[in-house]
MDTraj code that builds the backbone (N, CA, C; nanometers):
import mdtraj as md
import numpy as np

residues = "UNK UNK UNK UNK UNK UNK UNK UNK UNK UNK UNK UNK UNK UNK UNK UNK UNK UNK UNK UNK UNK UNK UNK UNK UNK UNK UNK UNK UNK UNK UNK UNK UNK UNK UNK UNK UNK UNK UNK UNK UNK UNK UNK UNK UNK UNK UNK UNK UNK UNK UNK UNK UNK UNK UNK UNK UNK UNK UNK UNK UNK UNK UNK UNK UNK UNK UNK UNK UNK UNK UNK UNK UNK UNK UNK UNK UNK UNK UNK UNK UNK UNK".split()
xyz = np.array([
    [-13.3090, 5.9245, 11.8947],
    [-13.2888, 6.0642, 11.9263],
    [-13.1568, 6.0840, 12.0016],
    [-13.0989, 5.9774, 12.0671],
    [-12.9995, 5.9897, 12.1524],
    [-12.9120, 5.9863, 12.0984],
    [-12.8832, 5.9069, 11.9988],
    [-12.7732, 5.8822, 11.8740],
    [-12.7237, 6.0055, 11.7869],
    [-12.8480, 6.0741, 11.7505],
    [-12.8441, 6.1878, 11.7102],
    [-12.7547, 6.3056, 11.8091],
    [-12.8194, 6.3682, 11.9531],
    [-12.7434, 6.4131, 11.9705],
    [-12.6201, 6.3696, 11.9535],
    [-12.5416, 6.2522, 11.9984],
    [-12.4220, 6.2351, 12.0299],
    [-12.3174, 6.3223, 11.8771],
    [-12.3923, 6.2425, 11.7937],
    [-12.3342, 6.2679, 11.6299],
    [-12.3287, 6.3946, 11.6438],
    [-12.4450, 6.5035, 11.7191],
    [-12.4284, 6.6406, 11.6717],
    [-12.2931, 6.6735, 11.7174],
    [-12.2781, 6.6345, 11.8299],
    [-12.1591, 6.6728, 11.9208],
    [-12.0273, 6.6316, 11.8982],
    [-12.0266, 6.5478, 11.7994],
    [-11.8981, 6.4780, 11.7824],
    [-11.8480, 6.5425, 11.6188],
    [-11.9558, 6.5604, 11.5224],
    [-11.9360, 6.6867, 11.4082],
    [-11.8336, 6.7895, 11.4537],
    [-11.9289, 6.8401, 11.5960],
    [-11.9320, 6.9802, 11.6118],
    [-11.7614, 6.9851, 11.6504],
    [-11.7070, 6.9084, 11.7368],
    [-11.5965, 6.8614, 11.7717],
    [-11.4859, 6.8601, 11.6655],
    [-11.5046, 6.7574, 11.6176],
    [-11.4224, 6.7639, 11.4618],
    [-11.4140, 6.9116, 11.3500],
    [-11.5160, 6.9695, 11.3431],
    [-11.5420, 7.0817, 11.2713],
    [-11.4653, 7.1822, 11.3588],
    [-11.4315, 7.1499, 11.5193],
    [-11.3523, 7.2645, 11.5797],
    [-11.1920, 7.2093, 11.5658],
    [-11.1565, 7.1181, 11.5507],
    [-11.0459, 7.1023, 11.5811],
    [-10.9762, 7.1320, 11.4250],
    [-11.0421, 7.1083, 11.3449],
    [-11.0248, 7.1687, 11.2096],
    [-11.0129, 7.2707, 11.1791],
    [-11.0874, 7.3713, 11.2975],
    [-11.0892, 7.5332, 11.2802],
    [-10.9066, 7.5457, 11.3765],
    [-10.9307, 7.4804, 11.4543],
    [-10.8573, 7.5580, 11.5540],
    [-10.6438, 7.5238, 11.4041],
    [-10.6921, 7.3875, 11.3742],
    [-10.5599, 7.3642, 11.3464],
    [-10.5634, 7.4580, 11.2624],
    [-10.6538, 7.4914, 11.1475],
    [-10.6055, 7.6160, 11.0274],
    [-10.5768, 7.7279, 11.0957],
    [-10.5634, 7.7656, 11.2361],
    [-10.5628, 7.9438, 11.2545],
    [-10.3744, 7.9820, 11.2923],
    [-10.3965, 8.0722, 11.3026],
    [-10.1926, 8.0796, 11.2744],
    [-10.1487, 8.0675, 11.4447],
    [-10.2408, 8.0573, 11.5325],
    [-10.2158, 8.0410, 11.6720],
    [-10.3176, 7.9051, 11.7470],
    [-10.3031, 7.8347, 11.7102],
    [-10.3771, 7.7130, 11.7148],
    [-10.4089, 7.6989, 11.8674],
    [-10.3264, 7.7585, 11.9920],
    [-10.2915, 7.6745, 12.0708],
    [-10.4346, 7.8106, 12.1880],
    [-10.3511, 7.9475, 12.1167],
    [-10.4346, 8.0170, 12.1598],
    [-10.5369, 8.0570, 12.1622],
    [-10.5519, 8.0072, 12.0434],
    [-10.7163, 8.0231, 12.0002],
    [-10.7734, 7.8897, 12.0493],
    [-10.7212, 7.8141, 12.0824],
    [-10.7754, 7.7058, 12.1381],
    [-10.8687, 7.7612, 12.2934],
    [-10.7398, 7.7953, 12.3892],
    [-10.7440, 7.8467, 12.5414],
    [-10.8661, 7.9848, 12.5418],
    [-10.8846, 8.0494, 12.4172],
    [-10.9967, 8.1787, 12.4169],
    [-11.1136, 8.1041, 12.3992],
    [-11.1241, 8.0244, 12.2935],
    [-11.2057, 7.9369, 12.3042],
    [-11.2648, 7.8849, 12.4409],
    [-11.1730, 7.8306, 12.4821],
    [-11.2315, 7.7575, 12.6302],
    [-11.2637, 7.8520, 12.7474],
    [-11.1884, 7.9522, 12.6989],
    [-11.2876, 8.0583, 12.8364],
    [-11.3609, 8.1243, 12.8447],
    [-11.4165, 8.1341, 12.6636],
    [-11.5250, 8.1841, 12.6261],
    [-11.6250, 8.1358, 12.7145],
    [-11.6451, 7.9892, 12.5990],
    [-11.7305, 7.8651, 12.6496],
    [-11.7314, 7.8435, 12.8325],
    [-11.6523, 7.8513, 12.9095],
    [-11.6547, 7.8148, 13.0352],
    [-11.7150, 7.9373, 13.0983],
    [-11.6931, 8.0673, 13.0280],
    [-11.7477, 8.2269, 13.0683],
    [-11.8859, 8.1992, 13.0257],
    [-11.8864, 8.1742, 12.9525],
    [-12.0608, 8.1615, 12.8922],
    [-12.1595, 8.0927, 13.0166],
    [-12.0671, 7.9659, 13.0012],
    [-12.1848, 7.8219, 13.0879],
    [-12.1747, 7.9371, 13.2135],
    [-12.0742, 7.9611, 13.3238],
    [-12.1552, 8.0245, 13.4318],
    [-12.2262, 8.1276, 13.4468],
    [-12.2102, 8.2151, 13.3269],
    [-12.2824, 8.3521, 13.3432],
    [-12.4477, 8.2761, 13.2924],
    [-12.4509, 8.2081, 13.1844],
    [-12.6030, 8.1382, 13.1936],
    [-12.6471, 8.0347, 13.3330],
    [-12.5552, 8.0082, 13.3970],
    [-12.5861, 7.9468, 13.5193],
    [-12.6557, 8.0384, 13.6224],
    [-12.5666, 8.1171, 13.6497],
    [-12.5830, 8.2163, 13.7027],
    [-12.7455, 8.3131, 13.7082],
    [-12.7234, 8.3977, 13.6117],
    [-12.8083, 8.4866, 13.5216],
    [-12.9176, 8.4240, 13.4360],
    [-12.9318, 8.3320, 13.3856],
    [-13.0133, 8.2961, 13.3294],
    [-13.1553, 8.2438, 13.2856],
    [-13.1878, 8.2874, 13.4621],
    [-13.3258, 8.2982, 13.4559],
    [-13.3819, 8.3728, 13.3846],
    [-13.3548, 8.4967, 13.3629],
    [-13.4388, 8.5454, 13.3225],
    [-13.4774, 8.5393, 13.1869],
    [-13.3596, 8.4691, 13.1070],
    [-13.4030, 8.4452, 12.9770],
    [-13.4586, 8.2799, 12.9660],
    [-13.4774, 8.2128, 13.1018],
    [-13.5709, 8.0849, 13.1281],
    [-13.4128, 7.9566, 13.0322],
    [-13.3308, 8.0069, 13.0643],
    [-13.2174, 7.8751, 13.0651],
    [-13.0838, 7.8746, 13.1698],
    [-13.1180, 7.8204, 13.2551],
    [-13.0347, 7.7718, 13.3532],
    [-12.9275, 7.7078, 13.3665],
    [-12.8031, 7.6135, 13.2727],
    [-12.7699, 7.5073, 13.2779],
    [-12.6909, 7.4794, 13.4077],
    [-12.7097, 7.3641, 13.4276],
    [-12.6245, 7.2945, 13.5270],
    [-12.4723, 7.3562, 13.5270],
    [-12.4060, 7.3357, 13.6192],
    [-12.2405, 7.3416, 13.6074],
    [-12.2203, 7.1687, 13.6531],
    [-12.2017, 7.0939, 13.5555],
    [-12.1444, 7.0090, 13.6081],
    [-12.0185, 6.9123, 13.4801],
    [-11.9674, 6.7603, 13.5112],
    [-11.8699, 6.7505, 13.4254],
    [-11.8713, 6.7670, 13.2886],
    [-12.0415, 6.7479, 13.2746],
    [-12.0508, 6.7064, 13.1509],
    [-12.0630, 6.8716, 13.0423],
    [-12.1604, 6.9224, 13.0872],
    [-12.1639, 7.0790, 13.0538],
    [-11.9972, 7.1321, 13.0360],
    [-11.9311, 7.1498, 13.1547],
    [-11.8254, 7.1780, 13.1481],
    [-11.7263, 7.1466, 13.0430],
    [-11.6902, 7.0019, 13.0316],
    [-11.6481, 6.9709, 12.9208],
    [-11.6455, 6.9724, 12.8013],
    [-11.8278, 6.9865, 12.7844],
    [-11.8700, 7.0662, 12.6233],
    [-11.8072, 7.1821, 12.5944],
    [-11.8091, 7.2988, 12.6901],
    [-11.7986, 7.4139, 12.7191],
    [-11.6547, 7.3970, 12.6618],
    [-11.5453, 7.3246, 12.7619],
    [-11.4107, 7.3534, 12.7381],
    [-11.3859, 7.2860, 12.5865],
    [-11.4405, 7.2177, 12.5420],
    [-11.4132, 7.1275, 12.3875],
    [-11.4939, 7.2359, 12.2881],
    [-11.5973, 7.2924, 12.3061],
    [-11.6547, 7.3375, 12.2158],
    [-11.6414, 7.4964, 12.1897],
    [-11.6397, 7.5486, 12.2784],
    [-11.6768, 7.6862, 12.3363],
    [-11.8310, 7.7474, 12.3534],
    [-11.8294, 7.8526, 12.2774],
    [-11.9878, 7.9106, 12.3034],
    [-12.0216, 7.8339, 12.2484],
    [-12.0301, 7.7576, 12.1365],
    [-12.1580, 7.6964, 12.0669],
    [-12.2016, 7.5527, 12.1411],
    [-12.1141, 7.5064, 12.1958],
    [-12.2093, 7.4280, 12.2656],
    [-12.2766, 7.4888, 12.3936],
    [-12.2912, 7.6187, 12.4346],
    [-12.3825, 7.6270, 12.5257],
    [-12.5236, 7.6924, 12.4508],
    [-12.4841, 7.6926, 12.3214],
    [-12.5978, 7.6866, 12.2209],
    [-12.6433, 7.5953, 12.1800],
    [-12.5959, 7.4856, 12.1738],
    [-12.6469, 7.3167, 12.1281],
    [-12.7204, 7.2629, 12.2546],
    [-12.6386, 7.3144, 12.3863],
    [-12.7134, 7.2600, 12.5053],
    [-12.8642, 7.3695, 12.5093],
    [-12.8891, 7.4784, 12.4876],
    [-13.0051, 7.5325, 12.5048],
    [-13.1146, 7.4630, 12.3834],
    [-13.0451, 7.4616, 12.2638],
    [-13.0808, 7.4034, 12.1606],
    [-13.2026, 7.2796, 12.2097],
    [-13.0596, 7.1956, 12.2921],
    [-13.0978, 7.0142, 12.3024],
    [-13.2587, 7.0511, 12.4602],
    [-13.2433, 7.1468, 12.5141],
    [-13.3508, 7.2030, 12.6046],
    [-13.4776, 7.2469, 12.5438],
    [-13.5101, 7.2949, 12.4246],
    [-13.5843, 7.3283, 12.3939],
    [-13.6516, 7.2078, 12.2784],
    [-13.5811, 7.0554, 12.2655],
    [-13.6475, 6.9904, 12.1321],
    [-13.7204, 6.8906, 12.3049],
])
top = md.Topology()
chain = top.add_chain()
for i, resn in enumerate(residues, 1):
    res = top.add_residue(resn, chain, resSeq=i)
    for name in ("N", "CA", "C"):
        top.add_atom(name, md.element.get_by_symbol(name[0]), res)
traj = md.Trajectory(xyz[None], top)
């Protein structure tokens, strides 16, 4: 099961950096990306009781956040609920 996540995360990774190189601003769409994802993780930190998901702020979250954007704070609620 552990293997699995990792693979999800490392797809998901590759499948972004693939997005980001086809877009005509690679660099910026990169940085919206990451403050999406970093806007996301604390406002669910934050706020997120009430929809019963909390995540941590810490390196590891964070880093998803900044590599992935929103969707990994969808893979992390995801990986909370299996």
């Amino acid at each position: 099961m552990k293997y699995i996540f990792w693979l999800i995360w490392i797809v998901c990774f590759f499948i972004m950096l693939l997005y980001y190189g086809k877009r005509k601003h690679p660099i910026l769409s990169a940085m919206l990306s990451m403050f999406c994802g970093v806007t996301t993780l604390i406002v669910c930190h934050l706020f997120g009781h009430s929809i019963g998901f909390t995540p941590q702020i810490n390196f590891f979250n964070t880093m998803l956040s900044l590599t992935l954007g929103i969707p990994s704070i969808v893979l992390i609620y995801i990986s909370t609920l299996i």
